[in-house]
Structures are given as structure tokens and as C-alpha cells.
C-alpha positions in Angstrom: 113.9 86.1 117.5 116.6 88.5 117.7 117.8 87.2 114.2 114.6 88.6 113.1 115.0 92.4 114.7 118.1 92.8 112.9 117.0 91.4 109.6 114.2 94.1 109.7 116.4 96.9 111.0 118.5 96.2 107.7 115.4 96.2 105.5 115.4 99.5 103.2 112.2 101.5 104.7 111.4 98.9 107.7 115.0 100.0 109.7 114.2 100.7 113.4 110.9 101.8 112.9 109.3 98.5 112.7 112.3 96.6 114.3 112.4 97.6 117.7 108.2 97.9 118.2 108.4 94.2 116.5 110.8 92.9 119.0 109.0 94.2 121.8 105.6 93.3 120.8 107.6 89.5 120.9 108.5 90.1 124.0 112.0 90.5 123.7 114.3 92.6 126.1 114.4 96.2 125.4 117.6 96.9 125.4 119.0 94.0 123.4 116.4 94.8 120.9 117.3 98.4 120.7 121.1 97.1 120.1 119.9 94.0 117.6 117.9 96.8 115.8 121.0 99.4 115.6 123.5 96.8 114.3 121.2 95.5 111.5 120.4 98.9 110.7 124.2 100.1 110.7 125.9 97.1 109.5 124.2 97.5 105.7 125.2 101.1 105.7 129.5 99.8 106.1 128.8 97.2 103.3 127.4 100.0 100.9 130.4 102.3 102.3 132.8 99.1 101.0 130.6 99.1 97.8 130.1 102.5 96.9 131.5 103.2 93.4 129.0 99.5 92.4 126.3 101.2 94.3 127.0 104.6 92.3 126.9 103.3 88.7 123.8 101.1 89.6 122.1 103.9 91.5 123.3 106.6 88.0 121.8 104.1 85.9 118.4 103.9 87.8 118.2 107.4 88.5 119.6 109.6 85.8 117.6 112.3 87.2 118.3 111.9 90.8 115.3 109.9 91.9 113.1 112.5 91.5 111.0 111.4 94.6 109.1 113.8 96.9 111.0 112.1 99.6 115.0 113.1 97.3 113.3 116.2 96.7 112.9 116.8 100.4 116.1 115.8 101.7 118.1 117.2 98.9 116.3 120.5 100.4 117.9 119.6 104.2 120.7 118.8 102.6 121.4 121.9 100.8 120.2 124.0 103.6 121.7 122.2 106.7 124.6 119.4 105.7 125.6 116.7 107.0 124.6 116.6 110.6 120.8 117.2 110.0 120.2 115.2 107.1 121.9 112.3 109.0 119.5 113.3 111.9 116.5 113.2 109.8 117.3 110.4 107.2 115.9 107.6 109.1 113.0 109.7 109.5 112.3 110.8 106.1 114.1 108.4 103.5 115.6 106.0 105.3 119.7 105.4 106.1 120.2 103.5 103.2 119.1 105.7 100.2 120.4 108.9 102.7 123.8 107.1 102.8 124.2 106.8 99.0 122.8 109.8 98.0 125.3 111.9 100.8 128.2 110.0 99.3 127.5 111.1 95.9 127.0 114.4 97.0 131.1 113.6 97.5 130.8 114.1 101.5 133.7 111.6 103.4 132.8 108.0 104.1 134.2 107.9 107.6 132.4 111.3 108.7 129.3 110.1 106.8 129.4 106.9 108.9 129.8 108.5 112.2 127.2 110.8 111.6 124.6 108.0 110.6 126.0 105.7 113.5 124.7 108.7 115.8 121.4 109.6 114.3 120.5 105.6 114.6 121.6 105.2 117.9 119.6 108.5 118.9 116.3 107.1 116.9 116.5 103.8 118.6 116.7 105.4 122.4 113.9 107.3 121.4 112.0 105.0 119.5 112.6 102.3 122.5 110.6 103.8 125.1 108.1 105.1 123.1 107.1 101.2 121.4 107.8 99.6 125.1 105.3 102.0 127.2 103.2 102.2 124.1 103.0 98.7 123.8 102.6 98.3 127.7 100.0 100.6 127.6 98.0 98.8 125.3 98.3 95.4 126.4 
């Protein structure tokens, strides 16, 4: 069951959102979901890191424009405005690590300080995000 948190966590979109409440609505142990959840959220974020100059050309080729989405638009806005740390903060809440990841490494920010910052902002979503499913779901069952 565990297996499954993580695979979720590393889903594009799905991340820790819908990992942790899923692994606690199974009954699983808070804390071990929160860190099954983290991992498979992170863990896809080092092998794009590994990959980024495949994951460049392919994502250049898709999006010539950019990606043009309400949701780029938006954090191309944070971005510009605020850097690094808050578009790290925000990217699991607005398009997710794994587009926010690629598109801050194109924007020719440094892998390792990209990482860390990411690593954080996860970390911090999932001790907030853990408490709030847990009583949430206690509440309603």
C-alpha cells in the first residue's frame, strides 16, 4: 500500500496532494505516508535533474511558445517577481514540482540549488498537508 502513495506522489498533478489523503484514507501510518509521499514526489524531480538537456529539447519542441498555460503564465509571474525560493514554495501548489522543475532549469537557475529548494517546499507541503487529510479524515469518519 505504501508502493501505491509513492507511485501517486510521483504522478505529474496527483504529487502530495492526493498521496498522502489516499494513504490515510487506507489507513496507513501518517508519518510513513507523509515520507512514502515526499520520496515519490522528490525522487522524479533528481531523474529529470540527470535528464535535463532530453527533457529540454522534448519540452522546446512541445512548447515553442513556453506553454502558454494560465498556470506558466502564473508562475512565470512569481517567478519574475520573487525567484527561486517562492516559486519552489508555491509550485506544488500551482503547477506542480515537475513542470516547476523544468521550467526553473531552463530559466538557467543551478540544479543543486534548484533541488534543495524543491526538497524543502515538499517536505513543508507534506507536514502541512498531513494533519490537515488525518483530522480531516478523522473528522469525517
Amino acid at each position: 500500500m505504501m508502493a501505491a502513495v509513492f507511485i501517486v506522489a510521483a504522478t505529474p498533478l496527483l504529487e502530495i496532494w492526493i498521496a498522502i489523503p489516499m494513504g490515510l484514507a487506507m489507513g496507513l501510518d501518517p508519518v510513513l505516508t507523509a515520507i512514502a509521499a515526499v520520496l515519490g514526489n522528490f525522487i522524479p524531480l533528481l531523474a529529470i535533474v540527470a535528464f535535463f538537456e532530453k527533457v529540454r529539447t522534448w519540452y522546446e519542441s512541445r512548447y515553442p511558445d513556453g506553454g502558454g498555460s494560465r498556470g506558466f503564465d502564473r508562475f512565470q509571474r512569481i517567478w519574475g517577481r520573487y525567484g527561486l525560493p517562492v516559486a519552489a514554495l508555491t509550485a506544488p501548489a500551482s503547477i506542480g514540482t515537475h513542470l516547476a522543475i523544468v521550467i526553473i532549469l531552463t530559466l538557467g537557475t543551478d540544479a543543486k540549488r534548484t533541488l534543495a529548494w524543491m526538497a524543502f517546499s515538499i517536505i513543508a507541503w507534506a507536514i502541512i498537508v498531513t494533519p490537515l487529510a488525518y483530522y480531516g479524515i478523522a473528522y469525517l469518519g
